[in-house]
DODREN-363758 format. One record per residue (C-alpha): residue in three letters; x, y, z. Coordinates in Angstrom, 2 decimals. Layout:
<doza ala; <X; Y; Z>>,
...
% end
This chain:
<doza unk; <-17.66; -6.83; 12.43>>,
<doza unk; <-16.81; -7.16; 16.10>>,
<doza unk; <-15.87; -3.10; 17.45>>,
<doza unk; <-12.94; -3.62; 19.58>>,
<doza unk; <-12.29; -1.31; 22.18>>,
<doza unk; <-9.14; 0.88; 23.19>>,
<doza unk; <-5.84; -0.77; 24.69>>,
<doza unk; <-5.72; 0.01; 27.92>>,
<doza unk; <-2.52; 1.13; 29.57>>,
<doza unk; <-2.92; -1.66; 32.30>>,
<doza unk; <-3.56; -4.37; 29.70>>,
<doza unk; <-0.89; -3.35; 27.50>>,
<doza unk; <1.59; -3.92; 30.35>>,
<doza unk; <0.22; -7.44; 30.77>>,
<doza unk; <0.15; -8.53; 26.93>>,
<doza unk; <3.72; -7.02; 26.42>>,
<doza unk; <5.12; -9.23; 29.56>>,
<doza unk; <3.54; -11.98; 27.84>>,
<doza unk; <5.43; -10.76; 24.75>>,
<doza unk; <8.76; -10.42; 26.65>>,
<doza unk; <8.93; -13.76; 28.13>>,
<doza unk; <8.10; -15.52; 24.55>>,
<doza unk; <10.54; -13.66; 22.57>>,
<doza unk; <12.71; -11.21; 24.58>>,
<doza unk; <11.58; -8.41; 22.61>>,
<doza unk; <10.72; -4.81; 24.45>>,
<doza unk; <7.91; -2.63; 24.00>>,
<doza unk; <7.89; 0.62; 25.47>>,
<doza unk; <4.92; 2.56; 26.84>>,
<doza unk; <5.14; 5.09; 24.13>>,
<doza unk; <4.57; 1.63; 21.99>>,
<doza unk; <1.18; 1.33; 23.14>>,
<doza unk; <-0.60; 2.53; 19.98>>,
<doza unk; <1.49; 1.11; 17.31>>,
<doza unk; <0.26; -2.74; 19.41>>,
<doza unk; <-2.96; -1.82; 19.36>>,
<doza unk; <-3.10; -1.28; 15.53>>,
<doza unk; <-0.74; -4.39; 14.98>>,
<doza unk; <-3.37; -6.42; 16.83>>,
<doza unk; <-6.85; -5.27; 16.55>>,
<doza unk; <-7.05; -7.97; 13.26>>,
<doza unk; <-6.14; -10.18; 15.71>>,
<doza unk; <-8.96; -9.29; 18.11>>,
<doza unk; <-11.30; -8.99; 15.76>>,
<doza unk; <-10.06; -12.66; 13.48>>,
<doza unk; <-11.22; -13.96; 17.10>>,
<doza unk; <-14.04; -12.33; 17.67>>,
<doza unk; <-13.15; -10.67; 20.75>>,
<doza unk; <-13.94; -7.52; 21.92>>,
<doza unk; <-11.80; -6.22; 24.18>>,
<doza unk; <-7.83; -5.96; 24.85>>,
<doza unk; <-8.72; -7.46; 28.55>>,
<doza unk; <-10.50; -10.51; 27.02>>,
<doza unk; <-7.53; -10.78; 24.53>>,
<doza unk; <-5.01; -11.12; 27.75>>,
<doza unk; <-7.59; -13.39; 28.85>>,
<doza unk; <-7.70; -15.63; 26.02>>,
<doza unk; <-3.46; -15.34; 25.85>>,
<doza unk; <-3.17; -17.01; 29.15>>,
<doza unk; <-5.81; -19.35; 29.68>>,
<doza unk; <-7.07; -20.85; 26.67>>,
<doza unk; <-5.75; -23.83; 24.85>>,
<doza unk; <-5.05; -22.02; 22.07>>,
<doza unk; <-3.16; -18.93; 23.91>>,
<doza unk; <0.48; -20.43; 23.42>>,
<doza unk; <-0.02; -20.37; 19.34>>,
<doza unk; <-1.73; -16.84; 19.92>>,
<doza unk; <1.26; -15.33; 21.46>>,
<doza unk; <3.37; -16.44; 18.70>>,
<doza unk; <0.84; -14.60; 16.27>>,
<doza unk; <0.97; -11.65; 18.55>>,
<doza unk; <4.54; -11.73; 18.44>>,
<doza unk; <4.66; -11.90; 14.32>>,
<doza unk; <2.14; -9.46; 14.41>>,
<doza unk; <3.96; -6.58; 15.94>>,
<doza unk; <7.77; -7.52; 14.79>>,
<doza unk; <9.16; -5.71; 11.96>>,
<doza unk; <10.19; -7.61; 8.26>>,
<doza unk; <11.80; -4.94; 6.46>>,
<doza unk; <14.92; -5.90; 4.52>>,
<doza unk; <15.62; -6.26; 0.67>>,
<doza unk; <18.92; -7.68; -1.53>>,
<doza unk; <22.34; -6.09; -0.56>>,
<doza unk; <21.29; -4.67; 2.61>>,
<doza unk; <24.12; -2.67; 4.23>>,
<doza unk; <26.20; -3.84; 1.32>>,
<doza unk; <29.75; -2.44; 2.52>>,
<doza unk; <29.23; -5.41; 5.32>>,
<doza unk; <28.74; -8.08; 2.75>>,
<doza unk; <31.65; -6.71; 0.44>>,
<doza unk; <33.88; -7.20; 3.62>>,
<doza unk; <32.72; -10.33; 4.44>>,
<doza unk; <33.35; -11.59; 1.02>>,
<doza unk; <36.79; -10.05; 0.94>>,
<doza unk; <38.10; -10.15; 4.20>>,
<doza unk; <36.71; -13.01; 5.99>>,
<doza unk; <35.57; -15.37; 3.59>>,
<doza unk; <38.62; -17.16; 2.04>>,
<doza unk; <39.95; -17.09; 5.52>>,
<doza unk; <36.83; -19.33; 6.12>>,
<doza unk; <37.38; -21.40; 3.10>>,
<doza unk; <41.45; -21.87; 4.03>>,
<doza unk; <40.82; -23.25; 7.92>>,
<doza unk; <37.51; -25.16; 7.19>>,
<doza unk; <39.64; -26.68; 4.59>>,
<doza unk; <40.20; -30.42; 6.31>>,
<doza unk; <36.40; -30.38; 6.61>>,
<doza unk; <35.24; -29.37; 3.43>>,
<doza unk; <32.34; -27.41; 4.93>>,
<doza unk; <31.14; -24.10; 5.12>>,
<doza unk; <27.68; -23.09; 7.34>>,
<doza unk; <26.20; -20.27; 7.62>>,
<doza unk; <23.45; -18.40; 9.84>>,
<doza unk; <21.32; -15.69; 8.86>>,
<doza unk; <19.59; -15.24; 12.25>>,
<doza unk; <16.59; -13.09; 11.81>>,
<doza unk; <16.40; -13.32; 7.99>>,
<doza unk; <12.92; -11.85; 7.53>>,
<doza unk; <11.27; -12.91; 3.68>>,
<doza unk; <15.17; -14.52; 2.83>>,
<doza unk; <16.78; -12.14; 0.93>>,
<doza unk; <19.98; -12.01; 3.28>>,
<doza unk; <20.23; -15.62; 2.70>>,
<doza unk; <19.30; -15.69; -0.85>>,
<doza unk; <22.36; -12.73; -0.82>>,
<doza unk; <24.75; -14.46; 0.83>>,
<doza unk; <24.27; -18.25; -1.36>>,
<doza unk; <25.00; -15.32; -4.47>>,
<doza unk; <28.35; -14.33; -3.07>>,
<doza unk; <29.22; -17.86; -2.48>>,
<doza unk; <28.49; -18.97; -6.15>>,
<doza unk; <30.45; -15.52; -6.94>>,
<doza unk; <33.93; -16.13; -5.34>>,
<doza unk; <33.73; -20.29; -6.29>>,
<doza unk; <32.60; -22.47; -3.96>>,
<doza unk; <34.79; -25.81; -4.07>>,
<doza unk; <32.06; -28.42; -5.72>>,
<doza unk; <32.91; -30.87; -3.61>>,
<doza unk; <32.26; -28.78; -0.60>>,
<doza unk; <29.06; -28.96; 1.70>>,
<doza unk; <28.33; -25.35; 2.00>>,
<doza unk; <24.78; -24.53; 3.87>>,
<doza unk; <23.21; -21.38; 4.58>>,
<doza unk; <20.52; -21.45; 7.29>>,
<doza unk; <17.92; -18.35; 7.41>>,
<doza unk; <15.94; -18.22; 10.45>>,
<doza unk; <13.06; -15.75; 11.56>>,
<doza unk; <10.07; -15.26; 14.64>>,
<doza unk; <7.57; -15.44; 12.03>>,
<doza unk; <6.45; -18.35; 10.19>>,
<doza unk; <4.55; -16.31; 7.41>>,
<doza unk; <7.88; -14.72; 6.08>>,
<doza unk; <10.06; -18.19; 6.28>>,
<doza unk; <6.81; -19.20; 4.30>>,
<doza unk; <7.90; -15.87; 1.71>>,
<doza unk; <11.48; -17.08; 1.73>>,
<doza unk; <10.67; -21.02; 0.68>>,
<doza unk; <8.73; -19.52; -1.94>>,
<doza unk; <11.93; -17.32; -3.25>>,
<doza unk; <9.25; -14.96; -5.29>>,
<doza unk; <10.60; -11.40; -5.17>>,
<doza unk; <8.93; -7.46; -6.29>>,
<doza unk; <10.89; -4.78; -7.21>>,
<doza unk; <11.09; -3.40; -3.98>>,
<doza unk; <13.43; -6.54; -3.03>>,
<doza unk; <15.92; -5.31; -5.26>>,
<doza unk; <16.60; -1.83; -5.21>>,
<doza unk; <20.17; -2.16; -3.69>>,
<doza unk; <20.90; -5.44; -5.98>>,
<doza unk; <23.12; -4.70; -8.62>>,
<doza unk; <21.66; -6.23; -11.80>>,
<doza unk; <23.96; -8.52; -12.93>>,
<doza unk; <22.73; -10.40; -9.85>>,
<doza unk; <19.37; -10.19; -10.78>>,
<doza unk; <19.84; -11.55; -14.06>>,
<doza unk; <22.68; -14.29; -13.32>>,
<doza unk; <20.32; -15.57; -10.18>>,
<doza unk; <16.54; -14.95; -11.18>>,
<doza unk; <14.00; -15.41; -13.52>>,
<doza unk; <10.89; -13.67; -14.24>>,
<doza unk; <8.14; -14.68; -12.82>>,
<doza unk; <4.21; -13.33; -13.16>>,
<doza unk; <3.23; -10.04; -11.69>>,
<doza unk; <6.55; -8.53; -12.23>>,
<doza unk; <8.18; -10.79; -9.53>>,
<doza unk; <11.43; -12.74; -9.93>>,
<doza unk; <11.85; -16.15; -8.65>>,
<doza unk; <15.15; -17.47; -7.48>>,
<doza unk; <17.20; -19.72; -9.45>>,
<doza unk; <17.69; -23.42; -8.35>>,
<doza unk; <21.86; -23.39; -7.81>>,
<doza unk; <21.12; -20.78; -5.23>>,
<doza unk; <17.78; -21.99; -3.67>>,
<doza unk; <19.91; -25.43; -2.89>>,
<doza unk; <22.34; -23.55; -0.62>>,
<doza unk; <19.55; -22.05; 1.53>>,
<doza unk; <17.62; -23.92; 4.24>>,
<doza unk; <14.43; -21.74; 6.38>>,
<doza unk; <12.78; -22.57; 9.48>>,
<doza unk; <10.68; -20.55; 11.76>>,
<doza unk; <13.10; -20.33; 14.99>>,
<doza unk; <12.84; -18.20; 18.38>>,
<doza unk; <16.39; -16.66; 19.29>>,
<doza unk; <15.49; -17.40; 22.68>>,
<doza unk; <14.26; -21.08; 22.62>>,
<doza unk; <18.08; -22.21; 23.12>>,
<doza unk; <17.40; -26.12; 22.72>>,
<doza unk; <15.76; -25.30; 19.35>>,
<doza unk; <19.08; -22.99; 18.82>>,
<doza unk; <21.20; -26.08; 19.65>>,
<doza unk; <19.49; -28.15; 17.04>>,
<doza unk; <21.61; -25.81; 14.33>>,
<doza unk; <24.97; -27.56; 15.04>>,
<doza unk; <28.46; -25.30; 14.93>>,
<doza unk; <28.50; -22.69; 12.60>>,
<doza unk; <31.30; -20.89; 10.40>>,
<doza unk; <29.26; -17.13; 10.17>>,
<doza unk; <26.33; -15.64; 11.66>>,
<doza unk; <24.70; -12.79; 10.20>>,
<doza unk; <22.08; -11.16; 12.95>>,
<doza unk; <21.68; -7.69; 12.18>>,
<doza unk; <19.29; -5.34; 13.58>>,
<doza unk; <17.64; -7.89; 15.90>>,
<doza unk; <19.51; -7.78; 19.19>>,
<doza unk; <18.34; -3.68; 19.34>>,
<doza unk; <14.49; -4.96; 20.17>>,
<doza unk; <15.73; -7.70; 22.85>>,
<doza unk; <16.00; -7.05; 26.63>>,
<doza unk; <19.11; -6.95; 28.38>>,
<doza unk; <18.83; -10.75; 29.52>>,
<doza unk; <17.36; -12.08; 26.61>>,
<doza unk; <20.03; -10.62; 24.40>>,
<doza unk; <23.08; -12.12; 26.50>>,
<doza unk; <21.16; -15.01; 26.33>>,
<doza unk; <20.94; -14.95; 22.44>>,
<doza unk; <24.79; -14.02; 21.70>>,
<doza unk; <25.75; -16.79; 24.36>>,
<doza unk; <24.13; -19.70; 22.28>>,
<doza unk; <25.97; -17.36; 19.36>>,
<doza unk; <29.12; -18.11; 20.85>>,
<doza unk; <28.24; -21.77; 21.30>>,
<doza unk; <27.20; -22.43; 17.83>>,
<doza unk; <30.33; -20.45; 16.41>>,
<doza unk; <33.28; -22.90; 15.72>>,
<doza unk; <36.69; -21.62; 16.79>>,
<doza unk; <37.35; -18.76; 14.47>>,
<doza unk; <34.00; -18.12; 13.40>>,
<doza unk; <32.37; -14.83; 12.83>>,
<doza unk; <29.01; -12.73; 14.06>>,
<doza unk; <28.11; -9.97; 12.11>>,
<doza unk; <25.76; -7.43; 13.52>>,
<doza unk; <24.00; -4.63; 12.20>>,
<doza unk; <25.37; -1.21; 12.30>>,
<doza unk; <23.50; -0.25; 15.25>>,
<doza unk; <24.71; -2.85; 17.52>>,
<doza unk; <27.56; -3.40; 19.29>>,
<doza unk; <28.91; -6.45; 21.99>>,
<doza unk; <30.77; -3.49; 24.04>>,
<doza unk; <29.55; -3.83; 27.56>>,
<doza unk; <27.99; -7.10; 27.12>>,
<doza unk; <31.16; -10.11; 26.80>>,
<doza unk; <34.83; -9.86; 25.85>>,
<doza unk; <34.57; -13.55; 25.19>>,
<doza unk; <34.30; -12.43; 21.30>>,
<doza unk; <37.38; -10.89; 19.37>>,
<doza unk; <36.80; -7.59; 17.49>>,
<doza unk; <38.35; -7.89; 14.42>>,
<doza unk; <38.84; -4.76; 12.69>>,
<doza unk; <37.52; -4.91; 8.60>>,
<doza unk; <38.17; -2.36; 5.83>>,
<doza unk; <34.87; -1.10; 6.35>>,
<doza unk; <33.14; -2.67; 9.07>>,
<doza unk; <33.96; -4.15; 12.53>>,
<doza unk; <32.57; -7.72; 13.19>>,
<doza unk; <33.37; -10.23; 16.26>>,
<doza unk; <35.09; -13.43; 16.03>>,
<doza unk; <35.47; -16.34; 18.45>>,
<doza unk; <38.76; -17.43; 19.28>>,
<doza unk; <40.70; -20.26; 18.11>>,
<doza unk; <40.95; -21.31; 22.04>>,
<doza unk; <38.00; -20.76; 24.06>>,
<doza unk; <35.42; -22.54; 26.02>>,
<doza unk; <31.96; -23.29; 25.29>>,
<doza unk; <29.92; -20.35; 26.53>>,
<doza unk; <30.60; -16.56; 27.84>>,
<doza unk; <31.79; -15.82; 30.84>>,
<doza unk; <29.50; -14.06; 33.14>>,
<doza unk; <29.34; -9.92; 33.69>>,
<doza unk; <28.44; -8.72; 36.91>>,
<doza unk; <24.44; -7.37; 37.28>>,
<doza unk; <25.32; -3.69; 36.37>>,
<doza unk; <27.29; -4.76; 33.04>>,
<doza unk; <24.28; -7.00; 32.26>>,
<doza unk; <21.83; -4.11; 32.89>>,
<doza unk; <23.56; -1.89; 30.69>>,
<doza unk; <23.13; -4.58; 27.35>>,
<doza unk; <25.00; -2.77; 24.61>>,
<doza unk; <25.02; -3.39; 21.02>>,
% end
């Protein structure tokens, strides 16, 4: 096996720019170990033997534009499971839903986003709640789940879940919507499979984005919090432009829009706040002068 050698401060800098410019996300000097564990497989699956060559290969060789996606997926985090931050989805489906349903009414449509779904569950989650409060059968209602990694869209199209996946699900769910499967997995029922569509997407590739068409809800939680300042305005501005009028972004608990646009409404929930776009607005934010921008915000 090929010994790979320490990551250098120097070419840490220069594979995290690399990083940065694919997928907006920041690493932080103190970050330099946790990389260096993330991709010594990497190194070492190519046969190279130092971080240097590995910034090397990144930029120059033919295959360096697929490596820096696997780079990326390498060091990005997938943790999420059924029900996450469940007081958000019990607000959605009491609060904003049937408002949905009433004004998308002339359409007969419902879509909806799960930006940064990780292995699916969130989507998977979400198609439950639908088939919970009675979606109209003559309605088209989509749910689109999205992630940086290919390997866990891969997870979510194969809708096989552990134990681990459900330890907030409550277990009606789990036996309304699942069956079992070997290895004490579940596997995800068909009526809630055909509401969910993945596809490997990167929040910053905005003409991919626009290939999503407008949108009724997006779920993005605990993504923006690893983006740059730019990269993340950039992000909730193709939000905003995929949102019909009235439409909703949900964020994680973490995260805010303050400092970053006023072009969303806050709308106050029960238990949560989450940011609509006005019934009259135009198509994209309006801009923030450099030291708002620099700030970001949740």
């Amino acid at each position: 096996m090929t010994s790979v050698a320490l990551l250098a401060l120097e070419e840490f800098r220069l594979i995290r720019e690399l990083i940065l410019k694919y997928c907006g996300v920041v690493l932080g000097d103190d970050q330099r170990g946790y990389v260096e564990r993330r991709l010594r497989d990497r190194l070492a699956l190519l046969g190279i033997s130092d971080f240097r060559g590995y910034y090397r290969y990144l930029r120059f060789d033919p295959a360096g534009p697929q490596e820096i996606e696997d780079a990326a997926e390498s060091i990005t985090t997938h943790e999420t499971y059924f029900f996450r931050e469940d007081y958000q989805l019990r607000a959605f489906r009491d609060e904003v839903l049937s408002g949905l349903y009433e004004s998308r009414k002339p359409l007969r449509r419902v879509a909806i986003w799960s930006a940064g779904c990780s292995t699916g569950e969130e989507p998977y989650t979400l198609a439950m709640m639908l088939l919970e409060a009675g979606i109209p059968k003559d309605w088209d209602v989509r749910i689109f789940g999205s992630d940086l990694s290919r390997r866990v869209i891969a997870h979510a199209r194969r809708g096989l879940y552990g134990p681990s996946s459900f330890r907030a699900c409550p277990d009606r769910y789990r036996q309304q919507y699942f069956r079992p499967a070997p290895d004490g997995c579940y596997e995800v029922s068909r009526e809630v499979r055909a509401l969910c569509h993945f596809g490997q997407l990167n929040l910053v590739d905005a003409a991919r984005v626009a290939l999503i068409g407008k949108l009724d809800a997006i779920f993005c939680r605990n993504v923006l919090i690893y983006l740059e300042p730019s990269a993340k305005r950039a992000v909730v501005d193709q939000f905003f432009r995929r949102l019909a009028p009235g439409g909703v972004l949900l964020l994680g608990h973490s995260e805010s829009l303050l400092s970053m646009t006023t072009a969303f409404e806050p709308v106050v929930l029960s238990s949560d706040l989450v940011y609509r776009r006005p019934a009259q607005s135009t198509e994209s934010l309006p801009a923030l002068a450099e030291d708002d921008l620099s700030r970001g915000g949740r």
